[in-house]
mmCIF file of the N, C-alpha and C atoms, coordinates in Angstrom:
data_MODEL
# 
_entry.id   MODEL 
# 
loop_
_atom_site.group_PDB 
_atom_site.id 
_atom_site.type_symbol 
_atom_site.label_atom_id 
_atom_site.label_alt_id 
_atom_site.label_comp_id 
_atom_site.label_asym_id 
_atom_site.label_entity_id 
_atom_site.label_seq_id 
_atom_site.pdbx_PDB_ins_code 
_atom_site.Cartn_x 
_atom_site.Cartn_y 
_atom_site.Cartn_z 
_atom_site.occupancy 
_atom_site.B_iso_or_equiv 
_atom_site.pdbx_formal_charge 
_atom_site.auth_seq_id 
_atom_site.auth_comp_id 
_atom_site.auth_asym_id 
_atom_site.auth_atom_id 
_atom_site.pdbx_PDB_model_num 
ATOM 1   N N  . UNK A 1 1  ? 10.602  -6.693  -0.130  1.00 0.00 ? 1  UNK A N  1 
ATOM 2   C CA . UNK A 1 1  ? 9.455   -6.222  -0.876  1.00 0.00 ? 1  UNK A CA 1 
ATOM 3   C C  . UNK A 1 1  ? 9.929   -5.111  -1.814  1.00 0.00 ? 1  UNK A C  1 
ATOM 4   N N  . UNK A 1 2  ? 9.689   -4.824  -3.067  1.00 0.00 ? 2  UNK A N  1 
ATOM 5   C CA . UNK A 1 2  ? 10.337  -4.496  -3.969  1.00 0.00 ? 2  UNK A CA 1 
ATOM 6   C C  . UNK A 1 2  ? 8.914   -2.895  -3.748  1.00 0.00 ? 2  UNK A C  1 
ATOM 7   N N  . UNK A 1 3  ? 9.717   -1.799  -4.344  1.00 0.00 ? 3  UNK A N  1 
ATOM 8   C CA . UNK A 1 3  ? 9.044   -0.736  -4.506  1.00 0.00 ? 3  UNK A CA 1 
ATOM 9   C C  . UNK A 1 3  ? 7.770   -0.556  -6.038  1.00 0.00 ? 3  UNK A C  1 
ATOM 10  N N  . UNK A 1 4  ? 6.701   -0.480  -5.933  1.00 0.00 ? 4  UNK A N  1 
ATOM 11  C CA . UNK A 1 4  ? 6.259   -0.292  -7.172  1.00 0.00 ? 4  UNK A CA 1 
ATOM 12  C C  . UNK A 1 4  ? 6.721   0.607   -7.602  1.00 0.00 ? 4  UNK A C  1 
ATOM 13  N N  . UNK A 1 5  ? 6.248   0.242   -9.380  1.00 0.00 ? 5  UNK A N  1 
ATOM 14  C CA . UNK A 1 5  ? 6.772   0.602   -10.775 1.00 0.00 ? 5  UNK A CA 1 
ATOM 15  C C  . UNK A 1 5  ? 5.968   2.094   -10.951 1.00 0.00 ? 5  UNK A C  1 
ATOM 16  N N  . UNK A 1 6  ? 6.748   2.921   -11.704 1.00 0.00 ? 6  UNK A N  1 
ATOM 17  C CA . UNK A 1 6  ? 5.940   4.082   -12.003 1.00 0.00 ? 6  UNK A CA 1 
ATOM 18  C C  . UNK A 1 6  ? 4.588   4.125   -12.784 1.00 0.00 ? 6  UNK A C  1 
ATOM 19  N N  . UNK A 1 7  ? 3.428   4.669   -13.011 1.00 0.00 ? 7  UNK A N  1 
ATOM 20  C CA . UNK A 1 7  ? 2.446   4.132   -13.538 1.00 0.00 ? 7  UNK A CA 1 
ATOM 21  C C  . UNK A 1 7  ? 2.554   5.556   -14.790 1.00 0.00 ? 7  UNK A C  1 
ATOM 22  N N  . UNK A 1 8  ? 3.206   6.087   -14.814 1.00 0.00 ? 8  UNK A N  1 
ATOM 23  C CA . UNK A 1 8  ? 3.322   6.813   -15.858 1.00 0.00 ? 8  UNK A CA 1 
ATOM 24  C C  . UNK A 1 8  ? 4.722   7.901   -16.152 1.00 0.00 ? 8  UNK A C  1 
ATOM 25  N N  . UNK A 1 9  ? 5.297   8.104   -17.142 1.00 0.00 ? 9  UNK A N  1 
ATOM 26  C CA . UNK A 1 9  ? 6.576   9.043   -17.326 1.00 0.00 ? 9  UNK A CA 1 
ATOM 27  C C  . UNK A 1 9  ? 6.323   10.268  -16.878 1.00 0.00 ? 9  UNK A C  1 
ATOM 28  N N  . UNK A 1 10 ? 6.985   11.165  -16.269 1.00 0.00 ? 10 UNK A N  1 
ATOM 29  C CA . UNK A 1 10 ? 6.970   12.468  -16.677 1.00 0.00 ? 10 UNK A CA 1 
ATOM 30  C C  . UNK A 1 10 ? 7.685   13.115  -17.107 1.00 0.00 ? 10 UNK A C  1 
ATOM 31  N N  . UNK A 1 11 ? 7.658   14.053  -17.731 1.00 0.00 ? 11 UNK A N  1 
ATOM 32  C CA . UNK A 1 11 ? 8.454   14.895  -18.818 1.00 0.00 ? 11 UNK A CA 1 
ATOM 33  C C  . UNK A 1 11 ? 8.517   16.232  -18.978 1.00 0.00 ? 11 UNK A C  1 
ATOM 34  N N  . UNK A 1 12 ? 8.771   16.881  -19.751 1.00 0.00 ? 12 UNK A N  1 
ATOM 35  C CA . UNK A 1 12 ? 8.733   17.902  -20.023 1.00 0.00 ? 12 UNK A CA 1 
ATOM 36  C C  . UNK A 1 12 ? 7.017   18.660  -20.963 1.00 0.00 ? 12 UNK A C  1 
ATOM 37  N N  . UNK A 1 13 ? 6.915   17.790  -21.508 1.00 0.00 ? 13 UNK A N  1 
ATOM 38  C CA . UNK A 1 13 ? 5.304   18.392  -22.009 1.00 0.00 ? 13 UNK A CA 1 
ATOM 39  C C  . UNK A 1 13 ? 4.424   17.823  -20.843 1.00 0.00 ? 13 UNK A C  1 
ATOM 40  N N  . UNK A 1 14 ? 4.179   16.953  -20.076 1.00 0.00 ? 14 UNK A N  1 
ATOM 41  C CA . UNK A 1 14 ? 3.570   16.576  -19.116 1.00 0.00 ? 14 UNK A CA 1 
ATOM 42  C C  . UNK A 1 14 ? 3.788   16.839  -17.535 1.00 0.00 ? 14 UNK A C  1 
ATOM 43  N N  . UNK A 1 15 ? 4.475   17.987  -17.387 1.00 0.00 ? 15 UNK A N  1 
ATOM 44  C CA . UNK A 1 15 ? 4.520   18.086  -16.008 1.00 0.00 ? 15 UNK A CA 1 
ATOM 45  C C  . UNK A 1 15 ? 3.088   19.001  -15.585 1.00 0.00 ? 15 UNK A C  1 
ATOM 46  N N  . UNK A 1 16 ? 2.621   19.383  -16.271 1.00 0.00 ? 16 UNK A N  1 
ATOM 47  C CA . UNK A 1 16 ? 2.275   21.083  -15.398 1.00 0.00 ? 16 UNK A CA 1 
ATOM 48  C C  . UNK A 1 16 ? 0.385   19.658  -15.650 1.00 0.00 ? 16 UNK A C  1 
ATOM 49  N N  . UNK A 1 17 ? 0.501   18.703  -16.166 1.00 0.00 ? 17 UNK A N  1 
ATOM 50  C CA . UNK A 1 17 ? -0.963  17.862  -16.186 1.00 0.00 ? 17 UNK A CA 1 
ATOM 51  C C  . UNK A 1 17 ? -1.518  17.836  -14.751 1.00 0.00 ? 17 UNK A C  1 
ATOM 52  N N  . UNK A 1 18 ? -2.578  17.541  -14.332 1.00 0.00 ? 18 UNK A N  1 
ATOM 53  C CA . UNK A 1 18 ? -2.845  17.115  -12.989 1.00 0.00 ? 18 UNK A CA 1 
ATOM 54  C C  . UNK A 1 18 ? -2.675  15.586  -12.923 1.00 0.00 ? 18 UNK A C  1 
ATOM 55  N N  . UNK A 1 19 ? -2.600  15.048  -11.752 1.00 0.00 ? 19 UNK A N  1 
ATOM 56  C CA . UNK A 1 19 ? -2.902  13.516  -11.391 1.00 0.00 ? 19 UNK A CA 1 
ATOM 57  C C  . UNK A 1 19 ? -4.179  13.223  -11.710 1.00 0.00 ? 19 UNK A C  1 
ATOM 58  N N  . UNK A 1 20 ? -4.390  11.599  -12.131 1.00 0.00 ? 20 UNK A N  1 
ATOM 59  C CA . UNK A 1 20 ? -5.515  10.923  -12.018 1.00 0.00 ? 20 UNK A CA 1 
ATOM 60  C C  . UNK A 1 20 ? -5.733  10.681  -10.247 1.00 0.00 ? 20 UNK A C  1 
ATOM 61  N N  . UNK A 1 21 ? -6.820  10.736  -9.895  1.00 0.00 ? 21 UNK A N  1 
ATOM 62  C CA . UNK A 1 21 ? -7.019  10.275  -8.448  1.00 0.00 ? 21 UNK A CA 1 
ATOM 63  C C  . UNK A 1 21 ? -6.733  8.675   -8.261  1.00 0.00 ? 21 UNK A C  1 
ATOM 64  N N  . UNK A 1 22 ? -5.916  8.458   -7.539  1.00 0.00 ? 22 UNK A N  1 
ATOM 65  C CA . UNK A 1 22 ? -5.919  6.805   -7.192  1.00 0.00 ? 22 UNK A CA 1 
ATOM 66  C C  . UNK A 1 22 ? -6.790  6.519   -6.272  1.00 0.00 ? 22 UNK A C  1 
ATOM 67  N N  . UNK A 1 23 ? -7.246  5.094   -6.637  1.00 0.00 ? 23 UNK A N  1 
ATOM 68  C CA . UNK A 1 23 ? -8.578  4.432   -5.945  1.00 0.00 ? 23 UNK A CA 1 
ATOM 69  C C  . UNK A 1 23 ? -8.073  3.823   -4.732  1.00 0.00 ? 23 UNK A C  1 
ATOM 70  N N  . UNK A 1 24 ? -9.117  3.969   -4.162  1.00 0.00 ? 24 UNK A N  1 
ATOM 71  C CA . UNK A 1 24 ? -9.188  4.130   -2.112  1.00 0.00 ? 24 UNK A CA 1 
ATOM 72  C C  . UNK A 1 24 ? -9.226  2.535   -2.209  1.00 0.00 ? 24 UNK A C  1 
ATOM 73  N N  . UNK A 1 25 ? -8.526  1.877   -1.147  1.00 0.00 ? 25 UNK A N  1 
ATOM 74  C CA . UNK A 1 25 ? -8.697  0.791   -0.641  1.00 0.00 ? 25 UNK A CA 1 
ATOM 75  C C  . UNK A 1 25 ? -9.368  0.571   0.099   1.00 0.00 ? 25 UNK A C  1 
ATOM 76  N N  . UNK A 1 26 ? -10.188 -0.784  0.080   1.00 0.00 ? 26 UNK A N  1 
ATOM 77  C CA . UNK A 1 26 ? -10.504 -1.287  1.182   1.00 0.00 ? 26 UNK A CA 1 
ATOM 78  C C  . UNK A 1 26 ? -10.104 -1.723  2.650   1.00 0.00 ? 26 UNK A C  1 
ATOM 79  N N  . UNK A 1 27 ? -10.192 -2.139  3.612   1.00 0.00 ? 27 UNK A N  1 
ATOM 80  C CA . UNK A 1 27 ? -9.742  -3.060  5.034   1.00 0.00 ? 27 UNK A CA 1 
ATOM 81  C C  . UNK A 1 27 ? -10.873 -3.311  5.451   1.00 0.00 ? 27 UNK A C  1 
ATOM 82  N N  . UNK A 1 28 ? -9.801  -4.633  5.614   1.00 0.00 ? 28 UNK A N  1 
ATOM 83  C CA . UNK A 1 28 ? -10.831 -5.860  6.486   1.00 0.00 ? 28 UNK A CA 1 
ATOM 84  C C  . UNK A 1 28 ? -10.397 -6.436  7.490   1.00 0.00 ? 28 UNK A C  1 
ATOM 85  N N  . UNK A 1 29 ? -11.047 -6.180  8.163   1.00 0.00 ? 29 UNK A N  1 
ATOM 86  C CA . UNK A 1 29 ? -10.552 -7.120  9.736   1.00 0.00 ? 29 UNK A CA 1 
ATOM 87  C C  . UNK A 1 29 ? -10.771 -8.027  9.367   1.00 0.00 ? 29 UNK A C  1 
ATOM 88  N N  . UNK A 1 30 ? -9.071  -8.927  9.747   1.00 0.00 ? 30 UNK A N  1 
ATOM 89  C CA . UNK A 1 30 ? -9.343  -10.715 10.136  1.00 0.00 ? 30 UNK A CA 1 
ATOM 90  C C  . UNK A 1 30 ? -10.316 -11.129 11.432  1.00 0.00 ? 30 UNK A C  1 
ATOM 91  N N  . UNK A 1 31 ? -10.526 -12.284 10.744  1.00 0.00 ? 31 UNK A N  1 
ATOM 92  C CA . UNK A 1 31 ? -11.551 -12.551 12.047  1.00 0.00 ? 31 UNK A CA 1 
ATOM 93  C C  . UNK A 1 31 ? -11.096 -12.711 13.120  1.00 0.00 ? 31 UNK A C  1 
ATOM 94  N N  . UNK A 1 32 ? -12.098 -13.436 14.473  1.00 0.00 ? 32 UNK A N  1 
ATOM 95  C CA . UNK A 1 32 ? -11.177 -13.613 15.863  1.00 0.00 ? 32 UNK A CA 1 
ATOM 96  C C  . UNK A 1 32 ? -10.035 -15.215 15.491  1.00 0.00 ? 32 UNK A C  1 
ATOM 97  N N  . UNK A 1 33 ? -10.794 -16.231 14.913  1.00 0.00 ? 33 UNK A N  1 
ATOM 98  C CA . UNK A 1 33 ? -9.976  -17.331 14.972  1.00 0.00 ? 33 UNK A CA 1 
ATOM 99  C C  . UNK A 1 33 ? -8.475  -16.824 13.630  1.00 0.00 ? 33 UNK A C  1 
ATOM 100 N N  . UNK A 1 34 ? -8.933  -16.469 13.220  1.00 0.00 ? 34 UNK A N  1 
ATOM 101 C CA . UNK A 1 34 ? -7.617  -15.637 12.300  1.00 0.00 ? 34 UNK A CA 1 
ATOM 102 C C  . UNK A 1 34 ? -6.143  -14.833 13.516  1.00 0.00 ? 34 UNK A C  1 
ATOM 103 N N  . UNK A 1 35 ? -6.712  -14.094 14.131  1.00 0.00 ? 35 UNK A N  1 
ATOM 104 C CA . UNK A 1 35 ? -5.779  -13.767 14.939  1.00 0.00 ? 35 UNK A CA 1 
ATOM 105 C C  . UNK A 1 35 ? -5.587  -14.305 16.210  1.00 0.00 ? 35 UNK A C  1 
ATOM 106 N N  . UNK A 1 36 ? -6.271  -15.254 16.531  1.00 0.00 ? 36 UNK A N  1 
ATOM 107 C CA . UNK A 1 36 ? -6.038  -16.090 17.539  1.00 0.00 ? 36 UNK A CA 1 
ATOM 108 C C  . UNK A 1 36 ? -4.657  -17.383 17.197  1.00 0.00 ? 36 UNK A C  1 
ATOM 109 N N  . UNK A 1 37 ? -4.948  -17.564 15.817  1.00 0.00 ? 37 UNK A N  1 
ATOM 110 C CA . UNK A 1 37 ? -3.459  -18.204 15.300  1.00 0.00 ? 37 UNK A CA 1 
ATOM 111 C C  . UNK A 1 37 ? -2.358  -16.937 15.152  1.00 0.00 ? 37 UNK A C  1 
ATOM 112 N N  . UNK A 1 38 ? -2.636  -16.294 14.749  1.00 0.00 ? 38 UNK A N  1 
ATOM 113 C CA . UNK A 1 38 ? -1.197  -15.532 14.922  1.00 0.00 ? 38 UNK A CA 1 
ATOM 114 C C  . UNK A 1 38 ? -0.462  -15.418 15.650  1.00 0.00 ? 38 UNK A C  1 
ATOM 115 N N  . UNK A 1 39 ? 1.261   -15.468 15.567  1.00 0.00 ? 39 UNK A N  1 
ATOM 116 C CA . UNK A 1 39 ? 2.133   -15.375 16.757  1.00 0.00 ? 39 UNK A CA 1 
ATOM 117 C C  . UNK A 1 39 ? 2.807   -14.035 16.815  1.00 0.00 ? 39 UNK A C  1 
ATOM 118 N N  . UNK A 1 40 ? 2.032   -13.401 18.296  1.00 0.00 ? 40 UNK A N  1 
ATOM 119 C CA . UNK A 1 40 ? 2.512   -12.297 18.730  1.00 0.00 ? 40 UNK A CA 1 
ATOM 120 C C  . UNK A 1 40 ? 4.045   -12.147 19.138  1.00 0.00 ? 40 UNK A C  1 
ATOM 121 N N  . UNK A 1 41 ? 4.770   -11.305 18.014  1.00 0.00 ? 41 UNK A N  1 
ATOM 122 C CA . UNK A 1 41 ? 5.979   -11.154 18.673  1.00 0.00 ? 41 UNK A CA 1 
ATOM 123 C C  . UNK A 1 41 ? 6.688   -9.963  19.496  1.00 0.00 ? 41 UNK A C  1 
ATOM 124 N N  . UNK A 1 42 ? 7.452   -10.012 20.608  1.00 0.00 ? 42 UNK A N  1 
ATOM 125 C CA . UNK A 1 42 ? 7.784   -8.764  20.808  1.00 0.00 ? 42 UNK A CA 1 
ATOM 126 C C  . UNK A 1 42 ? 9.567   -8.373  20.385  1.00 0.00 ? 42 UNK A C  1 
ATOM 127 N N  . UNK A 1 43 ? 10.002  -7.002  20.492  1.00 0.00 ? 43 UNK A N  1 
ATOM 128 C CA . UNK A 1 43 ? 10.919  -6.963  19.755  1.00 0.00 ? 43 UNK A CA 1 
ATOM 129 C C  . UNK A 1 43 ? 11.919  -7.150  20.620  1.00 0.00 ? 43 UNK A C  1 
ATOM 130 N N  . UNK A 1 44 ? 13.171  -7.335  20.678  1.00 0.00 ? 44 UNK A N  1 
ATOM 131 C CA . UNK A 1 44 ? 14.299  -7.993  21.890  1.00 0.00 ? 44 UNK A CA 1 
ATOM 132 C C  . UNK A 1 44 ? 15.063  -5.945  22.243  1.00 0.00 ? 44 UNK A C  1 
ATOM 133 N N  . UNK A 1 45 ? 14.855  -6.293  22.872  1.00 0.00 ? 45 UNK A N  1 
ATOM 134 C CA . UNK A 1 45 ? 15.788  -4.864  23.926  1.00 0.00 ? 45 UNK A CA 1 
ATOM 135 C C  . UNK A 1 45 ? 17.025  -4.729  24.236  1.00 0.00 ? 45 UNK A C  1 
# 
């Protein structure tokens, strides 16, 4: 999975700016038959 891209430069005339607020995500629980297919793995010791 690759790291996201910067969404803006910073510099020298633009440091002392504030941030824009980034927007809040949602979550959603999968349903029960959703995780009833999933395969639980455990990790080897």
């Amino acid at each position: 999975m690759a790291k996201r891209n910067a969404e803006k430069e910073l510099t020298d005339r633009n440091w002392d700016q504030e941030d824009e607020a980034e927007e809040v995500g949602t979550f959603s629980m999968a349903s029960e038959e959703v995780l009833k297919n999933r395969a639980i793995k455990k990790a080897k010791r």
